[in-house]
N, C-alpha and C positions, 0 to 999 in steps of 0.2 A: 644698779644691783651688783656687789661684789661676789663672785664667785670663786671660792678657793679648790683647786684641782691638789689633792694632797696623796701623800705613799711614800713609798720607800723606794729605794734606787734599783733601776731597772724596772720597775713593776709596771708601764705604760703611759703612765702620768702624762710627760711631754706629748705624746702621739694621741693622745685624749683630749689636752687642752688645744692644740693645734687645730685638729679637725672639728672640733666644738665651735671652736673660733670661724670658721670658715663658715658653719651652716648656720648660724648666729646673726654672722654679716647679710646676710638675704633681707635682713629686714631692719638690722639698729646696729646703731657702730657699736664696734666691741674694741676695747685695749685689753692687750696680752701684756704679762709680766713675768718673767721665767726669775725664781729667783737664783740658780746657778749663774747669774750672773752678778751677785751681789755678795756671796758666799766668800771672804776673803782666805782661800786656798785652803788643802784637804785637812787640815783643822779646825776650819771656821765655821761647822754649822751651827753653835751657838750662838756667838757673834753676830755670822750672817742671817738668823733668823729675829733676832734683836733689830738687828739696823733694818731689816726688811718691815718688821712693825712699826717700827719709827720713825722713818723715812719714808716710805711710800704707802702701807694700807693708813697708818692714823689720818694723811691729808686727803687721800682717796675717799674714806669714810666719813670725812666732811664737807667732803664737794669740791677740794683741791686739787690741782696740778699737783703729783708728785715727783718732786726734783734729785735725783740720787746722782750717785759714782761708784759704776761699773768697777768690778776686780777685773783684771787682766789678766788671764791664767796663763801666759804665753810669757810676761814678766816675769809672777809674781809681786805685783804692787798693785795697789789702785791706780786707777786712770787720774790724771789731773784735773782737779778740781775747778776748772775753768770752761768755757763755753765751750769747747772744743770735747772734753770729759763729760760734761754734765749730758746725764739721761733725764727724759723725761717721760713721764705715764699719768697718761691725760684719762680727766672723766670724760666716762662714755656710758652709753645705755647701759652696755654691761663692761665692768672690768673682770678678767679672768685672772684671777694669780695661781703658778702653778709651778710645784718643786717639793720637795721635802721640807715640811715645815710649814706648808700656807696656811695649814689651819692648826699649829698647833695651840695650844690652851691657851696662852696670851694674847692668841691673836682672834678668839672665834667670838666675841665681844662686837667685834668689826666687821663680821662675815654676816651675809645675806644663806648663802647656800652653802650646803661643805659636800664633797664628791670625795671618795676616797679609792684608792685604785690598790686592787692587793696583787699578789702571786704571791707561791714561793719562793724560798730563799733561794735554791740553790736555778731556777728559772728566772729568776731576778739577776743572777750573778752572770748567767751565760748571757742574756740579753744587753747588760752595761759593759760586759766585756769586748763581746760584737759591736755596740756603738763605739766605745770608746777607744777602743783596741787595748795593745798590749797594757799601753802607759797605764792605765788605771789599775791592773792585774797588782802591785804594790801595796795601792791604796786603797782597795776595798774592804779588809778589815777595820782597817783603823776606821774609815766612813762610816761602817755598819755599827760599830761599839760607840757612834756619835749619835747616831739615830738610836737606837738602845734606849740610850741615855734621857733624851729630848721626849720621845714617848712615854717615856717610862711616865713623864711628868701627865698625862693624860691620853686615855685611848682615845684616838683620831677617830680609827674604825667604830667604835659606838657611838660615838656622836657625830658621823656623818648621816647626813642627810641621802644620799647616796652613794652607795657599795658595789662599785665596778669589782668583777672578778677578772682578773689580768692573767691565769693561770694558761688559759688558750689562747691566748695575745685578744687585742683589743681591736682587729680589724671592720668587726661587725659592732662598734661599741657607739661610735657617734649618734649614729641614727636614733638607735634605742633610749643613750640617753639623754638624745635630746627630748623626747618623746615623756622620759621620767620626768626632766625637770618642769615641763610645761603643766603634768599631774599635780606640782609643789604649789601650793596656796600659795607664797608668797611672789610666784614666778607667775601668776595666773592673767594678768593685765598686761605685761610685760613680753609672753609668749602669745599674746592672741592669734598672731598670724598661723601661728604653729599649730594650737586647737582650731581654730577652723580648716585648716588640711587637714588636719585628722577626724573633722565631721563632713568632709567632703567623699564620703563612702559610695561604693556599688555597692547593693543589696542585689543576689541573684539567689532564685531559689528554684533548680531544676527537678523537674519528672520524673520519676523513672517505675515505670510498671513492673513493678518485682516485690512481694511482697514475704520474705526468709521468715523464718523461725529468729525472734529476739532476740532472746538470750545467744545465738548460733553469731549474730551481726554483730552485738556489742562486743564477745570475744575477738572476733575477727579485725573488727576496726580500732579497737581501743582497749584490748585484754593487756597491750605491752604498756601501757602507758600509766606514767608514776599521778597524774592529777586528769582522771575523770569522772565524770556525771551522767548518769541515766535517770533522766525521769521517764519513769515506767508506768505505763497505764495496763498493770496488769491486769485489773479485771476485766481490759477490752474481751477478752474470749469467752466472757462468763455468756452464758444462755440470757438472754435476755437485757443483757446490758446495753447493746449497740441499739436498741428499738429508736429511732428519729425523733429527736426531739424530745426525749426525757432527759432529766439533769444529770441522771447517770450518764447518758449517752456524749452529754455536752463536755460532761468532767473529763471519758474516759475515751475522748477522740486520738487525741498525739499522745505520741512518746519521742524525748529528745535523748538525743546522744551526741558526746562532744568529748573532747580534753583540750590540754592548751596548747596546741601543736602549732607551727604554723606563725609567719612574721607578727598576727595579731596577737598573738596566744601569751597571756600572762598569767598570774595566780596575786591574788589578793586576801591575807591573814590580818586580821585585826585581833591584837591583845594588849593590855595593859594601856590602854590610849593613844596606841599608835596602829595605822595599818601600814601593812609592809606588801610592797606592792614587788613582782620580782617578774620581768621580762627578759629571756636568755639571760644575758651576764650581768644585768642590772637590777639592783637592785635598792628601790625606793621607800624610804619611812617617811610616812605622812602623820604628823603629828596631831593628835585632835580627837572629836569623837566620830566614830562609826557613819552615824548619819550624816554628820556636814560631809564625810568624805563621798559619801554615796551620793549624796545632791550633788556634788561636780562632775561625777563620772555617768549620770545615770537621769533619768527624768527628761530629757527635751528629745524630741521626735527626731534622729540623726538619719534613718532610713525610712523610705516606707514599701512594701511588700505589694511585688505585683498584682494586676487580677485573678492569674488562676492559683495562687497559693494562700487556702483557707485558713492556715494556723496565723495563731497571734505573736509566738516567737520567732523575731527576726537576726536572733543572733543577740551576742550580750555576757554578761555574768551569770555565772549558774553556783551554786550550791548552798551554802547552810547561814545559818544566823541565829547563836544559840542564846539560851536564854536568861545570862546574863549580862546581855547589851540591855537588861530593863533599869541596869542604871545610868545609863542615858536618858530614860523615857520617865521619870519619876521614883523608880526606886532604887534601892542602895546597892550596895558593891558587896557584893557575897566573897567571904573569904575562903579558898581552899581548905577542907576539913573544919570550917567554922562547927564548930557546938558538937564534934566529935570528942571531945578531949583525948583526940590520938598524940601520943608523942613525937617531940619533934627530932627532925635526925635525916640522915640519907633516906632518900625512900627504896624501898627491897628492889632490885630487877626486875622484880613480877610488876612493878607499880611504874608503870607510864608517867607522863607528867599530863597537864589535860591539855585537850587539843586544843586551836583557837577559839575563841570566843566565837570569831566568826571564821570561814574561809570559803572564797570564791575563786571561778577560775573563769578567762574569759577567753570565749571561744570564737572564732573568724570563720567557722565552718564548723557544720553541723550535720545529721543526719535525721530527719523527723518523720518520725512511723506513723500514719494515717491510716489507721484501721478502722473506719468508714468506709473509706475508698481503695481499703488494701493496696497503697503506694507508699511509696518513701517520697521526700522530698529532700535533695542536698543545695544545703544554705553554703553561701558563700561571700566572703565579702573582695571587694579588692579598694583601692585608691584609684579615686579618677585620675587619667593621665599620667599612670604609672605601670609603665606593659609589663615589669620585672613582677609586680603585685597580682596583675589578671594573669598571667600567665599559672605562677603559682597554683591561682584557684583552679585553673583548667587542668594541671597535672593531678588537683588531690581529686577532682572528681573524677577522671580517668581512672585513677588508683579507686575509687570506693567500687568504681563500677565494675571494676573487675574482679573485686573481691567480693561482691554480691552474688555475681555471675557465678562462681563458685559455689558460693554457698548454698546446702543441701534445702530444696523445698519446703520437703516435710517437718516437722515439728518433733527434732530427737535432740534431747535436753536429759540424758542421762546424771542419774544422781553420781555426784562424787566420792571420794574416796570415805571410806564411815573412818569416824574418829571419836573416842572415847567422847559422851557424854561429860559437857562438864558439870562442876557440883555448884552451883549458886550459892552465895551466901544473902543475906538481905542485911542492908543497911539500919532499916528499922524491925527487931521481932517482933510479932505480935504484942507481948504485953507494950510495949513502947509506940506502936502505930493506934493503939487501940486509947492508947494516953492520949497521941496527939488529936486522936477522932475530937473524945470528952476536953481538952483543952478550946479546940475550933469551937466547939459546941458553945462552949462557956464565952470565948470573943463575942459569937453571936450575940449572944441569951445578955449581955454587956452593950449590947446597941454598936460593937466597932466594925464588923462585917455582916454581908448579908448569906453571902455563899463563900467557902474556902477550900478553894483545889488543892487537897493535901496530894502530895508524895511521896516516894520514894525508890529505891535503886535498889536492883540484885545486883552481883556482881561476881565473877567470875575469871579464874587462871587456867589457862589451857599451857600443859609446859614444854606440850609437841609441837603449837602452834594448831590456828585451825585456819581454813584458808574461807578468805572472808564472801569473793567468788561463788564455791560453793555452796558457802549460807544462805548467802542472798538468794541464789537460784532455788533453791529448796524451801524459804518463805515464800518468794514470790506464789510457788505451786504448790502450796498449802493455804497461804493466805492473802490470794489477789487484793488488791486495792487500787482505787482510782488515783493513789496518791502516791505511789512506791516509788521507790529511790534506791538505787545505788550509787556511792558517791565514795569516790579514795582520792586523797586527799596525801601523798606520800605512805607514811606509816600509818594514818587510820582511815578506817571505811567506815559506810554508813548504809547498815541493811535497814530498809525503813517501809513497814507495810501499813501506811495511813491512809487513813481512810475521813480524812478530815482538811476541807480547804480552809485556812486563816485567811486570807483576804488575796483577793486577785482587782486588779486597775486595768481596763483595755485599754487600747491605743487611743478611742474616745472619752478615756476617762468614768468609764461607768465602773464604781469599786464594789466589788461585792464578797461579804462575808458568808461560813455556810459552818455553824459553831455543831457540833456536836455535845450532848448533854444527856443523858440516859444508856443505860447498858444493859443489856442481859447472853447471858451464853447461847448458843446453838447447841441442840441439842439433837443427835441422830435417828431419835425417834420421834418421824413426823407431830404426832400427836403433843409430846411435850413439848416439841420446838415451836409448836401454836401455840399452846397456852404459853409458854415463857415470852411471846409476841404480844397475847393482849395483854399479858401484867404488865408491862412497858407500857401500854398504850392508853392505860387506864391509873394509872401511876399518880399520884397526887405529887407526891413528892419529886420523882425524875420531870414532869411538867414545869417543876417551880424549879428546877435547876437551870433550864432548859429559859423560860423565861427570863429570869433575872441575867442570865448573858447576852440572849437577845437584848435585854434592853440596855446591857453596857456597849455594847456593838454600837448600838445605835448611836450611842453618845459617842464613842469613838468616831465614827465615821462623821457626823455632824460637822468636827473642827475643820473639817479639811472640804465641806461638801456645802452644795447650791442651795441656800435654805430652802424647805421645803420639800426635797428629794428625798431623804431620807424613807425608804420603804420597807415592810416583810410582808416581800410575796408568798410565804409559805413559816407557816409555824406547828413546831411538833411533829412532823412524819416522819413515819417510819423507815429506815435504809438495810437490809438484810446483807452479810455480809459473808465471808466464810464458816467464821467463827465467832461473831457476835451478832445481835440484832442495836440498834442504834436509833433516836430520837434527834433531828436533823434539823437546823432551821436558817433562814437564807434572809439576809438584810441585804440591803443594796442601794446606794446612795450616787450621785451625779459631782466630781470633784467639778471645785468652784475651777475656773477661767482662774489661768496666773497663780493656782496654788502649786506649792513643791511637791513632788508624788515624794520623795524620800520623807517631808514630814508628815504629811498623810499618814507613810507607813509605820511611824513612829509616835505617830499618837494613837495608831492601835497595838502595839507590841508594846508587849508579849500580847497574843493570842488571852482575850478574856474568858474563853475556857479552858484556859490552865491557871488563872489565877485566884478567880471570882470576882466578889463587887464587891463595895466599890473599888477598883484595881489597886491603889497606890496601896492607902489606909491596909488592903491585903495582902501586898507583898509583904506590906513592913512586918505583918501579923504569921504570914509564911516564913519569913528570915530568921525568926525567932524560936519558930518549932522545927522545920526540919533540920537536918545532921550537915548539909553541907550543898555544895554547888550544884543546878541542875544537868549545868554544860550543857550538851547540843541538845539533852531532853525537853522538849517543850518549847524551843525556839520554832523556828520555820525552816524548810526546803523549798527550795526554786529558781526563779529565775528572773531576771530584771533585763527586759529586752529593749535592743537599740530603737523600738520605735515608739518606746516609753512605756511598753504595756510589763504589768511584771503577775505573778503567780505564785502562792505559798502556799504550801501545804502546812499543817502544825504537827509537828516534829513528835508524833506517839507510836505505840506500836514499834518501836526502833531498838534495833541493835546495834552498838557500837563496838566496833572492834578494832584492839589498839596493837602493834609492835611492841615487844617486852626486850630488855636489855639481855634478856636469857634466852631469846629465840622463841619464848612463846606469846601468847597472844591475851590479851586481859582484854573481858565483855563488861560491857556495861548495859542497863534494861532499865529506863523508867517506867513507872507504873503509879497512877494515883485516880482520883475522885473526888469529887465535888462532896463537899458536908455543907448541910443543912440542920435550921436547926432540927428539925426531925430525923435527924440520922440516926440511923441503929447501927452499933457499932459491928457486930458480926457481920451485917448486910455488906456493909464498905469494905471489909478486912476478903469477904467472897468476892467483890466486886474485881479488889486489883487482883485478885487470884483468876479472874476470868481474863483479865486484860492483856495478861502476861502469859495465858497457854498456849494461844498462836505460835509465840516464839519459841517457848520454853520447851515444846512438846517437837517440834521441826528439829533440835538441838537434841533430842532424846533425854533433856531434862527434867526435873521436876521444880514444884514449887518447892525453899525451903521453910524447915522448921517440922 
């Protein structure tokens, strides 16, 4: 495997491939090739990036000894072309080439790996000056207006496979990316040694009898930090939730909190076919789709979780997976503003760009709130036989415990500062939702679907900015959910009060899906909030919504499950909620021995109640009617834990909120429903009018139109 170590002068390169080299050698011989030694003096980096292709990667890339002649900077001449001159750079398991130039465009043909090491200029220029001393001081313009030049012919940095940032030198860089490059498919056989010490884990998951106000803990442990996740089981506190042994009580045990802090702590974004994986200063593109990348990092038992710690999360990837990764899973690739006919052009300030397709972040430590047992539990990982790793873990739990210790008992979650209402607009108005209803109708009434989860978006500029913090905190305590989510992600968050599990896998393998399919509003006066309970309950039509997904579930689950397993323990009951009543139903199937949980989860994503049935035949039929992408709407939240067990919620009920180029903040709200052919069109257009007041109404907005 050739590896090229490429950059600009001074930027760390040399000090990168060096110590690469060394941690390399533990397990397969590696040859180093520095090409300043080939560069025939301070005007030769064309030349010597020439005879660097031609001379040594071309024989190297076919299994050859490659035989060169050293420049002699100390002459200025080449060394003699005789046995005494001649260098040589033998194949070896890995060869490392590294200098300005290793991978430039001629030469990435030849290249297995490309690493690319940045800084800036003027950090670039103080560091080659310190190595090199005065004498270089001369020659660093004329160098830099050569490199100019040589790039100019192809960006290195976008087609590196790996993106060192050199800006705070590169001391802490080896480790990491060694660690990157063993994540590279093409290094995956090659690095084994290096992935098994890295599934050579402690799992520890301590005690602690202390039982804070949430919202009071998350601020404290992770209010400052740019990438974390709370899964929230806010409706633990409702009256009657916690009763033992009811499915509410099962759903709404833990609540996790994490970010990516810490030597394990990385963040992984998937868009455009590539996921981007960034650890401190490294940073890795993995090329391919979403799920093969998650079948290598995710799916085999790497820990497993003491006797007295009851939860199923033992540490792992947490956050989102939206919901056009379904063209990975059989349907097509939704184009930004597709079937809008918006003009094209810069987009305003106010207008974000969308966020990832996917983004996770993986977390070494954890904090998990058991309100069963009113305890916390702190998850910790270290490396066997690595004191610098345990020790770590023991200072951050010192650190939690003392900021728990702190924190006030009681339950004060003060609303935040009030901020104008914003004004929503909606994607689709009435007359055009009410089109797309009678369109669905007619696919049906045509034999091509049977059910069709229409959608669509509000969507909103705030130009003060609104702080996403206290959104979330202000849904949570209007509209609990077993499901809720807070998740920031950099510049966006994710307030998300769902009340809907897409599919959860335990560390045994038992998957179970819990699809949500009928709605009606809460209403404050007992009497009509009953009757709006049995119309749901006696509903001909919300029943046959309700079925027909159970029975794509089933089919979903089937490809990846124990023939035969395949069950529904429960169909059609009723879930009361803050602000809506709901029609709940639970499949649950036995994944076969030696299946992939990643394709598992992939052959049921997207969540079949947000698409209908038969899934594909309906996305295609969805692609066509609504205005444009659904982004993080309708994908899943959660978490893919180290001892293979993972947990989604389906991504409704959510508010998204983005950073604007103008300092304010741009919301996003999906909202839709199942059509049938029996739909009436006023009932559905009431329906996403109930589904969106939770949020709409917590924000002081309205519905528009």
């Amino acid at each position: 495997m050739i590896i090229a170590v490429d950059g600009r002068s001074g930027a760390g390169k040399t000090t990168v491939a060096l110590e690469l080299a060394a941690l390399l050698r533990r397990h397969r011989t590696v040859s180093l090739f520095h090409l300043e030694d080939i560069y025939p003096g301070w005007d030769g980096l064309s030349d010597g990036v020439e005879r660097y292709r031609s001379a040594v990667l071309a024989p190297l890339a076919q299994g050859r000894t490659a035989h060169w002649t050293p420049w002699d900077w100390d002459s200025g001449t080449w060394a003699a072309a005789d046995d005494a001159g001649s260098r040589t750079t033998a194949v070896a398991d890995v060869v490392l080439v590294e200098g300005v130039g290793a991978a430039h465009a001629a030469a990435r043909e030849m290249l297995d790996v490309v690493v690319w090491v940045d800084a800036p200029a003027p950090q670039r220029r103080r560091r080659a000056l310190e190595r090199d001393g005065d004498a270089y001081t001369p020659f660093w313009d004329r160098w830099a207006a050569q490199e100019d030049v040589l790039f100019a012919a192809g960006d290195v940095a976008a087609a590196a496979d790996i993106v060192v940032d050199g800006s705070r030198g590169v001391a802490d860089v080896p480790e990491r990316l060694l660690s990157a490059l063993s994540g590279l498919p093409a290094l995956e056989t090659l690095l084994a040694p290096e992935l098994a010490r890295r599934r050579g884990l402690q799992f520890c998951a301590e005690r602690v009898a202390a039982y804070p106000p949430a919202p009071a803990l998350f601020a404290a442990l992770y209010g400052a930090s740019t990438d974390a996740v709370w899964l929230d089981s806010s409706i633990a506190g409702q009256a009657g939730t916690m009763q033992a042994g009811t499915d509410q009580a099962r759903r709404s045990r833990f609540s996790i909190m994490a970010d990516a802090s810490g030597s394990f702590g990385r963040t992984a974004t998937h868009d455009g076919g590539t996921t981007t994986v960034v650890s401190g200063q490294v940073t890795a593109r993995i090329r391919g789709p979403f799920f093969r990348w998650l079948d290598t990092v995710w799916g085999r038992r790497a820990v497993r979780a003491p006797g007295h710690y009851p939860g199923d999360f033992t540490l792992g990837w947490l956050g989102w997976l939206g919901y056009e990764l379904k063209s990975e899973t059989g349907g097509a690739t939704t184009e930004t503003g597709a079937g809008t006919g918006a003009e094209t052009g810069a987009p305003a300030p106010s207008t974000p760009p969308p966020p990832p397709t996917a983004a996770l972040l993986f977390a070494g430590r954890a904090v998990v709130v058991d309100h069963q047992e009113k305890c916390l539990f702190l998850l910790t990982l270290a490396e066997a036989n690595h004191p610098a790793s345990a020790d770590e873990a023991a200072l951050w739990v010192q650190d939690v415990r003392a900021a728990v210790a702190a924190l006030p008992r009681e339950n004060q979650d003060p609303p935040g500062q009030p901020v104008p209402a914003p004004a929503f607009t909606l994607r689709d108005g009435e007359p055009r939702y009410k089109a797309m209803i009678a369109a669905s109708r007619n696919e049906i009434r045509e034999g091509n679907s049977y059910e069709i989860c229409l959608t669509t978006q509000l969507e909103a500029h705030s130009p003060s900015g609104l702080d996403a913090w206290d959104c979330y905190r202000a849904l949570r305590r209007r509209s609990p959910a077993p499901f809720a989510a807070f998740l920031r992600f950099g510049g966006t968050a994710v307030c998300s009060t769902s009340p809907e599990r897409f599919l959860r896998i335990d560390a045994a393998g038992l998957m179970r899906a819990e699809p949500i399919k009928g709605t009606r509003r809460r209403d404050p006066d007992p009497a009509v909030d009953a009757a709006l309970k049995a119309d749901l309950a006696i509903s001909v039509k919300d029943r046959a919504e309700n079925v027909m997904i159970v029975d794509l579930l089933r089919n979903d689950l089937s490809h990846s499950a124990v023939p035969g397993t395949v069950t529904v323990p429960r169909l059609c009951e009723i879930e009361s909620y803050a602000t809506v009543h709901q029609l709940v139903s639970t499949i649950e199937a036995q994944l076969a021995p030696g299946s992939s949980r990643a394709e598992a989860l992939a052959a049921a994503f997207p969540a079949g109640s947000m698409t209908g049935a038969p899934k594909i035949s309906t996305m295609a039929i969805l692609d066509g009617l609504e205005a444009g992408p659904r982004g993080i709407y309708s994908g899943g939240i959660g978490y893919f834990s180290l001892n293979a067990a993972m947990d989604l919620s389906v991504t409704i009920r959510t508010l998204v909120l983005q950073d604007t180029a103008d300092a304010g903040t741009h919301l996003s709200l999906g909202v839709g429903g199942a059509i049938t052919a029996d739909s009436d069109d006023e009932a559905e257009w009431q329906e996403i009018q109930a589904k969106a007041y939770g949020v709409l109404s917590t924000l002081g907005a309205g519905f528009p139109g």
